[in-house]
N, CA, C and O atoms as a Tinker XYZ file with bonds, in Angstrom:
   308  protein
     1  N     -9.051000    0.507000  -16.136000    73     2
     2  CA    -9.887000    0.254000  -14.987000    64     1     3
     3  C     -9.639000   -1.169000  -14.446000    63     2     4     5
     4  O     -9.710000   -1.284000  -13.222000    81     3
     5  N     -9.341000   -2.336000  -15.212000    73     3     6
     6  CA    -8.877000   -3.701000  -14.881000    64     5     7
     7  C     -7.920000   -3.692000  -14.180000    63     6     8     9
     8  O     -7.749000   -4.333000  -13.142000    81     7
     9  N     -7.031000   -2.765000  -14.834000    73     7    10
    10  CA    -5.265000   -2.708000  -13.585000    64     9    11
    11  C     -5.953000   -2.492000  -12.049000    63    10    12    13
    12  O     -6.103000   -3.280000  -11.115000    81    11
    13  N     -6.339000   -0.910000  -12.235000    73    11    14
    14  CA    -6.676000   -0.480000  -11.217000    64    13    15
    15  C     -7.296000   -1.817000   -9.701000    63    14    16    17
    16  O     -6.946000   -2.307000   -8.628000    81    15
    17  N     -8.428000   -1.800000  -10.747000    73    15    18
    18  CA    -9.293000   -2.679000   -9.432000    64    17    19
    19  C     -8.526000   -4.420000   -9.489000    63    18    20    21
    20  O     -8.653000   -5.005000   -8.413000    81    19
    21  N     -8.071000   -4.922000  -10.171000    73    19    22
    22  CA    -6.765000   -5.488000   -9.990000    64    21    23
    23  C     -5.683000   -5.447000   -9.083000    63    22    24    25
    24  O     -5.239000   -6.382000   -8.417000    81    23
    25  N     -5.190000   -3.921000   -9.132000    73    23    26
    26  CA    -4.349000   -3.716000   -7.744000    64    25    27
    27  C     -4.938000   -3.812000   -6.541000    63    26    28    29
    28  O     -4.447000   -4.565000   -5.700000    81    27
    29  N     -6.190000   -2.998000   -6.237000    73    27    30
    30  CA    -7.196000   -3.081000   -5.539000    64    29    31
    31  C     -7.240000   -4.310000   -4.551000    63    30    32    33
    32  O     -7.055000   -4.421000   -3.339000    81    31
    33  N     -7.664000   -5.466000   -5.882000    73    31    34
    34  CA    -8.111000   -6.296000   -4.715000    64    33    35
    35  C     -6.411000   -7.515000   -4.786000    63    34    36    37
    36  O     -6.484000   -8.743000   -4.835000    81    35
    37  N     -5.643000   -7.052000   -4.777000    73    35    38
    38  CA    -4.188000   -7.833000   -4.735000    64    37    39
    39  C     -4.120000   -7.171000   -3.568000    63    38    40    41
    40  O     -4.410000   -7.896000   -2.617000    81    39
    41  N     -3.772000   -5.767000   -3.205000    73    39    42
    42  CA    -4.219000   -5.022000   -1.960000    64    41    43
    43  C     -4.876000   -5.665000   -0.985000    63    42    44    45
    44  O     -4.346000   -5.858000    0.110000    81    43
    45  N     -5.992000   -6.030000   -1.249000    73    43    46
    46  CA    -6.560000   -6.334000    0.010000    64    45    47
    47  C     -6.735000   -7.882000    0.633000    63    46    48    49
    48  O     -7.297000   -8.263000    1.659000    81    47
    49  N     -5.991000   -8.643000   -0.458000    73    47    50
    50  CA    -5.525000   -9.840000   -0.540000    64    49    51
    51  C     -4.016000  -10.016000    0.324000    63    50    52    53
    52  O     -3.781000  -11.169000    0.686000    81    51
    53  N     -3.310000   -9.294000    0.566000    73    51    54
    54  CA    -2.131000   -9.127000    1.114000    64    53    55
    55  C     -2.257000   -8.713000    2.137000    63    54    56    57
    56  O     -1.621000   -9.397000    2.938000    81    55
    57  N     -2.985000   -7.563000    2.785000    73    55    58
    58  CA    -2.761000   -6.176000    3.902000    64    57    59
    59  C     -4.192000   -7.041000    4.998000    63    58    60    61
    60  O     -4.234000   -7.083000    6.227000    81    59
    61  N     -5.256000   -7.659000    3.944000    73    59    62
    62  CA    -6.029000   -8.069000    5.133000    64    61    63
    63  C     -6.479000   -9.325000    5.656000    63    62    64    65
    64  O     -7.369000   -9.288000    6.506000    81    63
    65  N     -6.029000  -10.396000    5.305000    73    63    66
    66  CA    -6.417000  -11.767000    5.536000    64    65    67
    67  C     -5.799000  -11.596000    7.336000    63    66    68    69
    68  O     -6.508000  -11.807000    8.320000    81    67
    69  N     -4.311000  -11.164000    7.372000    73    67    70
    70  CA    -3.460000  -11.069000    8.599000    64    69    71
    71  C     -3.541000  -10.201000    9.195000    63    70    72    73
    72  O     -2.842000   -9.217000    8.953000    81    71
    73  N     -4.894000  -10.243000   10.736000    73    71    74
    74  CA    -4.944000   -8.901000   12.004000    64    73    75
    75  C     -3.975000   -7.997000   11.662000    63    74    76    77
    76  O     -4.138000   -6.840000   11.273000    81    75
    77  N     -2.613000   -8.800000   11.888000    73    75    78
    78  CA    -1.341000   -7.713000   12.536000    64    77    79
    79  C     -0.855000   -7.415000   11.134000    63    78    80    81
    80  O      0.171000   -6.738000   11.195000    81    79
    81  N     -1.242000   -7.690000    9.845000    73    79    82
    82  CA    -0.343000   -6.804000    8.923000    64    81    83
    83  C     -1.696000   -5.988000    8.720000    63    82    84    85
    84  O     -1.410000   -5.450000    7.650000    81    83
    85  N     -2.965000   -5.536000    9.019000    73    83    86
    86  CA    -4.181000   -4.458000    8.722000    64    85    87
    87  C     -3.033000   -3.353000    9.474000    63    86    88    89
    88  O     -2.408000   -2.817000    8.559000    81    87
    89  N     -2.703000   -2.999000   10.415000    73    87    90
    90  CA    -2.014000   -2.128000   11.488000    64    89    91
    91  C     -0.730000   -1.511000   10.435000    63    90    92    93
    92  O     -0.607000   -0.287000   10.424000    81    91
    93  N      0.021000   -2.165000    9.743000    73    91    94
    94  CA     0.670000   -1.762000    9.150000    64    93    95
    95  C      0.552000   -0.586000    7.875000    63    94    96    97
    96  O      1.439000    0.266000    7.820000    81    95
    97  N     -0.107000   -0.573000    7.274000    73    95    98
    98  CA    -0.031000    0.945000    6.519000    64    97    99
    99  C     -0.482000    1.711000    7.497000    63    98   100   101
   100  O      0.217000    2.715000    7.358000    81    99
   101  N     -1.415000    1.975000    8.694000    73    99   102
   102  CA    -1.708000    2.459000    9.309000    64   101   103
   103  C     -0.785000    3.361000   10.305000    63   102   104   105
   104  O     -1.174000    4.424000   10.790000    81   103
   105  N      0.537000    2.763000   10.547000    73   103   106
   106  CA     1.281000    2.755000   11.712000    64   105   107
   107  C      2.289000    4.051000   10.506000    63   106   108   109
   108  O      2.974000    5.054000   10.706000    81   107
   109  N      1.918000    3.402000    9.495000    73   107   110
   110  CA     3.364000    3.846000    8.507000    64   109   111
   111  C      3.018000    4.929000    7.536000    63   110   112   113
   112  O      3.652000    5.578000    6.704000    81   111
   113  N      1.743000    4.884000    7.958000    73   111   114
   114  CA     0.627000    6.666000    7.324000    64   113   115
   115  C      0.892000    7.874000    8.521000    63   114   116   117
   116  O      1.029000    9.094000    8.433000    81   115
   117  N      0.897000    6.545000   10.139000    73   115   118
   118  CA     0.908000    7.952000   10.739000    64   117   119
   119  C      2.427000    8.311000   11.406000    63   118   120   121
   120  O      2.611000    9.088000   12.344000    81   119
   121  N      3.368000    7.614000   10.746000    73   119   122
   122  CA     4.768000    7.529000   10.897000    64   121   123
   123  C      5.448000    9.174000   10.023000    63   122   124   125
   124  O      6.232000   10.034000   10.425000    81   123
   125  N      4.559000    8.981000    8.503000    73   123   126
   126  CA     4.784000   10.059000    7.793000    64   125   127
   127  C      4.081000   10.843000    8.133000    63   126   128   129
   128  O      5.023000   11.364000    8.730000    81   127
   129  N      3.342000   11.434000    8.334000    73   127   130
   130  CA     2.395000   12.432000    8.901000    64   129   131
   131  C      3.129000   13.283000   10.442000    63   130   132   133
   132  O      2.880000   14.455000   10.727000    81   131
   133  N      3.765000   12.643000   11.015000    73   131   134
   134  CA     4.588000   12.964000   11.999000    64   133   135
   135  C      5.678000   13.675000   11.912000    63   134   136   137
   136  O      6.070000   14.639000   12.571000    81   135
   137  N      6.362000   12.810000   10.582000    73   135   138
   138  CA     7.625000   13.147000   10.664000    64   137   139
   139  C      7.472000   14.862000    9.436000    63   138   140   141
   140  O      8.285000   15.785000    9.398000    81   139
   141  N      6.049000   14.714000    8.540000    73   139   142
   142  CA     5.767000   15.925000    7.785000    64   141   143
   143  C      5.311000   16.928000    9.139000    63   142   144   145
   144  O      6.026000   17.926000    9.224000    81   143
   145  N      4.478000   16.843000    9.966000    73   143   146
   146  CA     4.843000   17.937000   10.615000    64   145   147
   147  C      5.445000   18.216000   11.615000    63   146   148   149
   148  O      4.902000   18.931000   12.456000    81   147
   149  N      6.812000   17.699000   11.814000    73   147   150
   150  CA     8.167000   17.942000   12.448000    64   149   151
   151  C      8.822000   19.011000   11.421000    63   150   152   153
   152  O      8.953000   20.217000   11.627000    81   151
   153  N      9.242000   18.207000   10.146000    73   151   154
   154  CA     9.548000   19.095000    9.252000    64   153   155
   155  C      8.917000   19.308000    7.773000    63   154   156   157
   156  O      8.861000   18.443000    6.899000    81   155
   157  N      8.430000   20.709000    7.674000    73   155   158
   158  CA     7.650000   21.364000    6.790000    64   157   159
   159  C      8.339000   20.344000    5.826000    63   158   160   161
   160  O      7.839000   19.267000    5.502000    81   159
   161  N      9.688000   20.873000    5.361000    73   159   162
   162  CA    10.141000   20.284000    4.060000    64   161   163
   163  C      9.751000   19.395000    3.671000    63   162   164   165
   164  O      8.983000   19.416000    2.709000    81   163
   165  N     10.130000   18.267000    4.272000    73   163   166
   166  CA     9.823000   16.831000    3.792000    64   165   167
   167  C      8.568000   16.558000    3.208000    63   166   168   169
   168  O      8.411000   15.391000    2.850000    81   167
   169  N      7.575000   17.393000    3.010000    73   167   170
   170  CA     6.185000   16.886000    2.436000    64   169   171
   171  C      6.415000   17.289000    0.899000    63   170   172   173
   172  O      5.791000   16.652000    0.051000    81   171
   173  N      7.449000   18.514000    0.425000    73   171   174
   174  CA     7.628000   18.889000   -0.697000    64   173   175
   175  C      8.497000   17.748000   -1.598000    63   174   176   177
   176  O      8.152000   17.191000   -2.640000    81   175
   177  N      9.807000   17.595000   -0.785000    73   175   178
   178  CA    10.814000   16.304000   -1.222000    64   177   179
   179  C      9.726000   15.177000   -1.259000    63   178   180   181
   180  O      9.666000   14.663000   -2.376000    81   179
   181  N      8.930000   14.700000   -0.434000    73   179   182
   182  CA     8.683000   13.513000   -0.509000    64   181   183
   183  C      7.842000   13.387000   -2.069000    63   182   184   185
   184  O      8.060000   12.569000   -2.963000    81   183
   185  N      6.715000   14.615000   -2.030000    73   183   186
   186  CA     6.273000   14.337000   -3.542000    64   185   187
   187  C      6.888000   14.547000   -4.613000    63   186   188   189
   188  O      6.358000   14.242000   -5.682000    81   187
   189  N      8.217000   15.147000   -4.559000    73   187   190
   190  CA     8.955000   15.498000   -5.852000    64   189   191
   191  C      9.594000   14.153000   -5.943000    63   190   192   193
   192  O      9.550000   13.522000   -6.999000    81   191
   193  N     10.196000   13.683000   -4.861000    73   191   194
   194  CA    10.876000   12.502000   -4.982000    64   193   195
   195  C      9.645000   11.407000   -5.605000    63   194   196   197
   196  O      9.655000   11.003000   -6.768000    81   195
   197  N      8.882000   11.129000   -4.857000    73   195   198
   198  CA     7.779000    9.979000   -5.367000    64   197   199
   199  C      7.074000   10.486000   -6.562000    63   198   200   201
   200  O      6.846000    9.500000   -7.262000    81   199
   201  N      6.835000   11.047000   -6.860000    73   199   202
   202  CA     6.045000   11.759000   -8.615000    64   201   203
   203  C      7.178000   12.083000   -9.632000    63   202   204   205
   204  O      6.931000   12.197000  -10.833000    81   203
   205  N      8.449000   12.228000   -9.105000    73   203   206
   206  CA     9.236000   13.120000  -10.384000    64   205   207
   207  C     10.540000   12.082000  -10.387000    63   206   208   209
   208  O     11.014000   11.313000  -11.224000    81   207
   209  N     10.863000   12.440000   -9.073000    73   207   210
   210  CA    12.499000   11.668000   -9.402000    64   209   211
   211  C     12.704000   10.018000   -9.643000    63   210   212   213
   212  O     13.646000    9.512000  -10.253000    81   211
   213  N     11.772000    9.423000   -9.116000    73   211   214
   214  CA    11.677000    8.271000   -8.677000    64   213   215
   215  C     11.080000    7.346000  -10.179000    63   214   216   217
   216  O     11.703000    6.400000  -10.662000    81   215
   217  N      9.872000    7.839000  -10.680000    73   215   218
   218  CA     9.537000    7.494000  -11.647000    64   217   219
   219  C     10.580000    8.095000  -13.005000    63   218   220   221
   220  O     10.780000    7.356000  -13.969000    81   219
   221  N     11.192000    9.494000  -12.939000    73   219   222
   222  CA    12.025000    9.685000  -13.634000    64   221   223
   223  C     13.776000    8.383000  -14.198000    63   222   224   225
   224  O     14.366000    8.017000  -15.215000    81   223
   225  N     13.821000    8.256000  -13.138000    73   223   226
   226  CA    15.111000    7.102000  -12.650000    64   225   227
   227  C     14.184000    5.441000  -13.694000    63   226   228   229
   228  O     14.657000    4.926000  -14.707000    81   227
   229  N     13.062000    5.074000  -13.093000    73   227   230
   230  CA    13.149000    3.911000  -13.918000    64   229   231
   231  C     12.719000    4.615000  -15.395000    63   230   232   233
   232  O     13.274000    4.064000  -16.346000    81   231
   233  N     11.954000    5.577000  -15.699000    73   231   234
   234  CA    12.011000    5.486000  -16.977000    64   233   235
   235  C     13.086000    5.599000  -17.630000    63   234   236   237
   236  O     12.934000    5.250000  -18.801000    81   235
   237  N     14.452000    6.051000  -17.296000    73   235   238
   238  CA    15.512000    6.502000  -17.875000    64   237   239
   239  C     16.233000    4.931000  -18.164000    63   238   240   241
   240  O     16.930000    4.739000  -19.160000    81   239
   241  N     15.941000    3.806000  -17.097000    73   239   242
   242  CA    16.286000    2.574000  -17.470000    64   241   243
   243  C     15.758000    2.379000  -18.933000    63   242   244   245
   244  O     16.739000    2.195000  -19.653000    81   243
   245  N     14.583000    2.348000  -19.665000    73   243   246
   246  CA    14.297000    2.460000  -20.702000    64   245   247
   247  C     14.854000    2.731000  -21.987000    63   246   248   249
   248  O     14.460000    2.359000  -23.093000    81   247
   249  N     15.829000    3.435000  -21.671000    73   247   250
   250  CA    17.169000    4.172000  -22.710000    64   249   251
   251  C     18.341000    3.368000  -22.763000    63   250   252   253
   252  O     19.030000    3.261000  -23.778000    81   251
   253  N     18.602000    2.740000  -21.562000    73   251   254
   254  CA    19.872000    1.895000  -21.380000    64   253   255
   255  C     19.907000    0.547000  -22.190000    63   254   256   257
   256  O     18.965000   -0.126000  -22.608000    81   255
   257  N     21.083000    0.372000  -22.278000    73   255   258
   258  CA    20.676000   -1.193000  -23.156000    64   257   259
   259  C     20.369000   -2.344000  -22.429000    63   258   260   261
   260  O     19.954000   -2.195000  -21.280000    81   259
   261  N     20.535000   -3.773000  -23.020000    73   259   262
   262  CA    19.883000   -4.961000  -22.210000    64   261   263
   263  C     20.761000   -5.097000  -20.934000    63   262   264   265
   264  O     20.343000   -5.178000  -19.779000    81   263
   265  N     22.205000   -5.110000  -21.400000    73   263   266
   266  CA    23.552000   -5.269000  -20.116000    64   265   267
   267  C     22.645000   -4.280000  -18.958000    63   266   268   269
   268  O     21.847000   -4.566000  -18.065000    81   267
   269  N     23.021000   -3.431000  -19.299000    73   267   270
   270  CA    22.665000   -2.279000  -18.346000    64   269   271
   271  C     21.152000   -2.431000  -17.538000    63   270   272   273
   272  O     20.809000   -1.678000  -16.626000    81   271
   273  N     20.497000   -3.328000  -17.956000    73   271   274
   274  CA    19.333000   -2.913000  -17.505000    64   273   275
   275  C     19.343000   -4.399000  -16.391000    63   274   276   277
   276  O     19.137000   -4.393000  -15.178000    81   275
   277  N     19.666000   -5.646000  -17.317000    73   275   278
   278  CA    20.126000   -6.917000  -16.475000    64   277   279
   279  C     21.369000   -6.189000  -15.009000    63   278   280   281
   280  O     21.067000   -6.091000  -13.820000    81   279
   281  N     21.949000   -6.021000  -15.286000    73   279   282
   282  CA    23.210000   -5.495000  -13.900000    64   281   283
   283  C     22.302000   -4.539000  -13.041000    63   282   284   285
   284  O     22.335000   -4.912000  -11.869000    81   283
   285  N     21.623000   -3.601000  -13.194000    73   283   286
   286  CA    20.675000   -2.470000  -12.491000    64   285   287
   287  C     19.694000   -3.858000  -11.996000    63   286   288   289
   288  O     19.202000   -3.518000  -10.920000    81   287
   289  N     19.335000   -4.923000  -12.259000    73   287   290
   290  CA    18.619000   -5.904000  -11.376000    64   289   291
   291  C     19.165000   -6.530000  -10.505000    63   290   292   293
   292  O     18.809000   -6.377000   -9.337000    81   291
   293  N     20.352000   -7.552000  -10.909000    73   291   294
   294  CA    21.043000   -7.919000   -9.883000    64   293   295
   295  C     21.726000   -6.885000   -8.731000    63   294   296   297
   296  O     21.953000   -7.149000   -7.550000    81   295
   297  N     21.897000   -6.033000   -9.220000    73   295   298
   298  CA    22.200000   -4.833000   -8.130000    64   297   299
   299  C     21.302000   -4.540000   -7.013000    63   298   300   301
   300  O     21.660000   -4.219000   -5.880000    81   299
   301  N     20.157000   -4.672000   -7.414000    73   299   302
   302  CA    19.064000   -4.197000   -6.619000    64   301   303
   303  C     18.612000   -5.536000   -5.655000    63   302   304   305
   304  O     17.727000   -5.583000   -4.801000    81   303
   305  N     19.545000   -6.603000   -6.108000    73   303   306
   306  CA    18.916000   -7.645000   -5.323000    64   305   307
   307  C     19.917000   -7.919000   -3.540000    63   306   308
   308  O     19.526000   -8.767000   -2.737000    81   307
């Protein structure tokens, strides 16, 4: 429950002190919502991707050794 409301208010420490960044998840909730009903699919991919594949991929970093896990950072930078 500490994480949680932790994230919470890091959340609202970031998204609301600044007018013009409040607009932003907003713009980018109804960006996806648009583009889900343009196409059906994408609402299925998007949660398989964000719940399965996505969290699947870093846990699998977990298995790799230290090299591997240091190079998968600088990569990403």
């Amino acid at each position: 429950m500490f994480l949680l409301r932790t994230f919470d208010v890091l959340g609202i420490l970031l998204w609301f002190p600044i007018p013009i960044m409040r607009n932003v998840p907003i713009v980018l909730a109804k960006q996806l919502g648009e583009i889900t009903a343009k196409y059906r699919w994408f609402a299925i991919v998007y949660i398989v991707a964000s719940f399965f594949i996505i969290p699947l991929l870093i846990f699998s970093l977990s298995f790799a050794g230290w090299y591997e896990q240091i190079s998968s950072n600088f990569l990403s930078i």
